[in-house]
N, C-alpha and C positions, 0 to 999 in steps of 0.2 A: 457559513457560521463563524462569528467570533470565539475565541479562546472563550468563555464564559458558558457561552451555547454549548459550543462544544464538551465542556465539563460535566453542565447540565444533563447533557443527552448520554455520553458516556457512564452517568454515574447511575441514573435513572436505567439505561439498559443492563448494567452490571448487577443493580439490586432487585431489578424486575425477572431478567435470565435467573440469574442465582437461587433466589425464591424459586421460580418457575422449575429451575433441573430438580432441587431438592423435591419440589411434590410430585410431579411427574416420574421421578425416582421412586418413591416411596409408594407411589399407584401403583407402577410395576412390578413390586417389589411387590404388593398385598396382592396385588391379582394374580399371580403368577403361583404364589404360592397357595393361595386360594384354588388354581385351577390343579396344580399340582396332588392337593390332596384330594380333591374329587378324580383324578388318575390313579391315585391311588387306590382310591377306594373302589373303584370302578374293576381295577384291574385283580383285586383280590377277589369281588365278589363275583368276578369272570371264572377265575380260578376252582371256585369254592364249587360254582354252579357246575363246571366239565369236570372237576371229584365227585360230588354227589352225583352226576349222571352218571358216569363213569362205575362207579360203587353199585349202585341201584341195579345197570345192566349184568357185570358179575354175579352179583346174588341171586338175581332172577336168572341167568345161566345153568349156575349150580341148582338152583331147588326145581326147576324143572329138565334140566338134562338135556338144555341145547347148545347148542354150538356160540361159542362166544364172539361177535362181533362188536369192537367197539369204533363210532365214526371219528371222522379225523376231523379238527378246526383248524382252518389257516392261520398261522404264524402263533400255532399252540406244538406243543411237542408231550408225547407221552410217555412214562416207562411204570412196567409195571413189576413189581421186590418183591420177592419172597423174604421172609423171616430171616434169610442169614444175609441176605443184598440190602434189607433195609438197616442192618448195623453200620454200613459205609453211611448214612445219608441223615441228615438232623431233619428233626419233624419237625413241621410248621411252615408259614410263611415267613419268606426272606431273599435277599437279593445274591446273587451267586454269580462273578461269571460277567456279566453284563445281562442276566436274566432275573425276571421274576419267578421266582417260586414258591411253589406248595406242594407241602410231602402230605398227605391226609393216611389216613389209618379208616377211613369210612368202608373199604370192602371190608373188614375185619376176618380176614385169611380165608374167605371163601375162595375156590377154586388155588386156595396157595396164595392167596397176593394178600401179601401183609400190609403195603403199601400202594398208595399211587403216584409217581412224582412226574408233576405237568409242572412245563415249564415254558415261559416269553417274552419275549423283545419290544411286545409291542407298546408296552409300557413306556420301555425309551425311545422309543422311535414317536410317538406320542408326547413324551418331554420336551424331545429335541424340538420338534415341530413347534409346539406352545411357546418354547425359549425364543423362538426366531420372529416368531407371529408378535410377542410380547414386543422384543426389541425394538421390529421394523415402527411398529404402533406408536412406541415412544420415541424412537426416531422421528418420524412425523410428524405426530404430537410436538415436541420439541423445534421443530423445524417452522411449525406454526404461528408456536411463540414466538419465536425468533422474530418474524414478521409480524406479527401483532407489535410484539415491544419497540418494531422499530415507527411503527404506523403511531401507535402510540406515543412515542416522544416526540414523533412531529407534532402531531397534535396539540401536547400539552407543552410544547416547544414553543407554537405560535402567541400566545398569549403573553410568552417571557419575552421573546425578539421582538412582538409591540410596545412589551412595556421598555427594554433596553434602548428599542430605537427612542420611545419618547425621554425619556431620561439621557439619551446623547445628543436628541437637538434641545433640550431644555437648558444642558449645560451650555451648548453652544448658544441658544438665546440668551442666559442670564449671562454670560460672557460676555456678549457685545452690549447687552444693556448696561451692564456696573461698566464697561466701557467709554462709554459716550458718558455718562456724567462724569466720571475720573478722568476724564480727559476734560474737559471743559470745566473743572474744577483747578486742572494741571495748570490750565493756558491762561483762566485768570488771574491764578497766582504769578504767574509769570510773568503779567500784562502789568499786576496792581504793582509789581515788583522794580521794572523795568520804569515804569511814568514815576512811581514814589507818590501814585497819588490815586486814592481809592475813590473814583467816580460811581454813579449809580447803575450807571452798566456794566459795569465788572461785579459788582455786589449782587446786582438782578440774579447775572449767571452762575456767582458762587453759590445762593441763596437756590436758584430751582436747582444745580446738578445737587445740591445737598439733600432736600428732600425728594428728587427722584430716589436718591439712596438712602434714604430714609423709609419711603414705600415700598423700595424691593426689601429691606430688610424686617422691615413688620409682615408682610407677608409670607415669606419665608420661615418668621420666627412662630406665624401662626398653623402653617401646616406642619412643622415639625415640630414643636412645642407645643401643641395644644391641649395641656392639661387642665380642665376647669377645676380651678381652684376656689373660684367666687360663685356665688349663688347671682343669675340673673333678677333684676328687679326693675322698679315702673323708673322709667327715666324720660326725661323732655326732650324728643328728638330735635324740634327745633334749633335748638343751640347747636347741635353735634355739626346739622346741615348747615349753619352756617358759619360756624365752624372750618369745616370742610370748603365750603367756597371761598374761602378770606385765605385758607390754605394754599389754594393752588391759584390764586389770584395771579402773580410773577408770570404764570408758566400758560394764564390763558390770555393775560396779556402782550408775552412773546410771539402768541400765534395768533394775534388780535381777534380774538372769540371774545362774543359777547354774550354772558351767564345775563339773563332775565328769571327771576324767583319769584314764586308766589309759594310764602311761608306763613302756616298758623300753628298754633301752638297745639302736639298732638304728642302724648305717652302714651309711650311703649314698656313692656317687661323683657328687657335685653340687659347683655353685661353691653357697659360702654363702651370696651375696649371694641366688642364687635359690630354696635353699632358705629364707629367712627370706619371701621375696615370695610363694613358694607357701603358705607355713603364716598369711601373715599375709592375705591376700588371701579365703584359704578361711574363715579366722576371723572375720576383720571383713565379709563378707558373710552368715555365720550371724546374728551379731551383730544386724546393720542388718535381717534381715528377721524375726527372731526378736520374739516378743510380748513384755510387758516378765514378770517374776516366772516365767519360763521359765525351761528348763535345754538346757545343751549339752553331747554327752558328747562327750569327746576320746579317741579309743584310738590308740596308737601300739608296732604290737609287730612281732615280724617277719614281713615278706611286708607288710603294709598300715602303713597311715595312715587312720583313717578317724573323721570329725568329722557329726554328728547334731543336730540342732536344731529344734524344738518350733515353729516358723513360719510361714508362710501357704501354705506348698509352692508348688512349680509345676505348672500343668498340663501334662497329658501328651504334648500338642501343640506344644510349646515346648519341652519339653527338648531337643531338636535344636538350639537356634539357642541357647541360655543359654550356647557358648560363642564364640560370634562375637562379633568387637570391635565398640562400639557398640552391641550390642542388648542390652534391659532387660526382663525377661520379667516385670516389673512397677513402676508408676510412685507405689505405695503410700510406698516407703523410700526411695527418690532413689536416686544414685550415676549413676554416667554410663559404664556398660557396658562396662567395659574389664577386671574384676578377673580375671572369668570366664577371658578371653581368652590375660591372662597366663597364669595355671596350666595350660589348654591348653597354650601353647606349651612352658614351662616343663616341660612331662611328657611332649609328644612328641620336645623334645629330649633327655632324661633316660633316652627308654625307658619313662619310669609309664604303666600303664594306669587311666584313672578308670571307676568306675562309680558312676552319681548312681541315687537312688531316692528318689522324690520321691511325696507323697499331698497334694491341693489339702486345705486347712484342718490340715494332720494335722504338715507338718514335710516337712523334706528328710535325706538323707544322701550324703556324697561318700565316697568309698571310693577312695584311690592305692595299686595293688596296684606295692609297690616291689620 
């Protein structure tokens, strides 16, 4: 993982844990105390129950004149006060000692006993038990999260490390493209500089590296700026198209391509800026991946737009992803994966439907059914 990732995953496990101990805390915490008072309660009306037997047997002693036997309960203790013993001792229930107790008044001084005072442990032995049981539980629990939140940031890790990697070969694609024209823009100045004499072939090459950097720069300005500001409206493709081929004229004559058009007059409800980026983008992608002494045919009539080129094609396994931003479904002709992406967009907000048909070694075709 890079510094970034690594951030990501850190800050993501720190705010997921965090969260995660406070509730988990706080479970423990209700349940605990929740189980506690039913120990509670459990343990007084334990108490209450061996008084009142306790009592009941006494009285039934005394009124019939038997021998007093009362039974023993494990981990219960008994004492039974006379009138001047039960002044050492507070009535009621309460905790004494590390015992629970209940002093009860229920024999009401039959046979002498003014009180009865039972007393046990099992209440905290019982606590202790639930304290541990609680802990280990949220131990675990905890321990769970733990793994989850790390399973979890892989997870939600992977979609960030795809997007970062596309965004570190993008920079390094749009690096070597603004490259190659700034260099060949360097060399002719340097060439026109050197003779003192500006011939047509320095001009050719100052002219295409310019709008090579002219097209990476409107595309760029249109994914990261792209606020509509203008209302789309009916405008005459025709001109934009050729337009567009008079444009890159220089640059298909360098690679001796030969554009053949068959152009009729057909409106559209587009802003122009996008229709110039869709016509230009579909173009100079022919272009770049097109062989050199090749042909590209341009049809533009009504119902379609649809441009064909003589190419390296794509395979058929890729045509899925040739319009997602950043990806390059070949590293043959450069460009840095964004052209594609535009005219997607540009045609799903428009309404165009595209269809590419594309043969490996044979050429590609795009088709905007307008």
């Amino acid at each position: 993982m890079n510094d970034l990732e690594k951030q990501s995953f850190y800050s993501f496990v720190l705010l997921y844990l965090s969260s995660s101990f406070v509730f988990v805390l706080l479970s423990g915490y209700w349940y605990f105390n929740a189980q506690k008072n039913a120990l509670e309660s459990e343990s007084y009306y334990k108490l209450t129950h061996i008084a009142d037997e306790y009592s009941g047997m006494i009285i039934n002693a005394q009124m019939k004149g038997k021998m007093l036997h009362l039974p023993d309960y494990k981990g219960y203790e008994y004492f039974l006060l006379s009138a001047k013993e039960a002044q050492k001792y507070q009535k009621g229930y309460y905790e004494s000692e590390g015992y629970k107790v209940l002093v009860s008044a229920s024999p009401q001084e039959h046979l002498g006993v003014k009180y009865i005072f039972i007393r046990t442990k099992i209440y905290f032995e019982k606590l202790h038990s639930l304290m541990q049981n609680v802990l280990s539980i949220m131990g675990v629990s905890f321990m769970g999260i733990v793994l989850i939140s790390i399973l979890l940031s892989k997870l939600f890790l992977q979609p960030v490390r795809k997007r970062v990697a596309q965004i570190e070969g993008f920079i390094q694609d749009i690096s070597h493209e603004l490259n190659t024209p700034i260099t060949a823009l360097g060399m002719s100045a340097s060439r026109a500089l050197k003779k003192e004499v500006f011939d047509k072939k320095i001009l050719t090459n100052i002219s295409i590296s310019t709008k090579q950097l002219e097209s990476i720069y409107k595309s760029l300005t249109y994914l990261n700026f792209n606020e509509q500001t203008q209302e789309a409206k009916p405008i005459a493709l025709a001109p934009i198209v050729k337009q567009t081929i008079a444009y890159y004229n220089e640059l298909t004559q360098a690679k001796k391509i030969t554009i053949i058009s068959d152009i009729t007059e057909l409106t559209f409800t587009i802003l122009p800026l996008e229709a110039e980026l869709l016509f230009s983008n579909l173009l100079s992608n022919a272009i770049k991946y097109s062989l050199p002494e090749s042909t590209i045919h341009i049809t533009l009539k009504e119902g379609y737009f649809l441009i064909e080129d003589e190419g390296m094609g794509i395979e058929k396994e890729k045509l899925d992803a040739i319009f997602t931003l950043y990806e390059r479904h070949s590293n043959v002709a450069g460009g840095f994966g964004v052209g594609l992406s535009i005219v997607q967009q540009i045609c799903d907000k428009s309404g165009i439907k595209i269809e590419v048909n594309s043969k490996l070694g044979k050429g590609s075709s795009f088709k905007l059914l307008i």
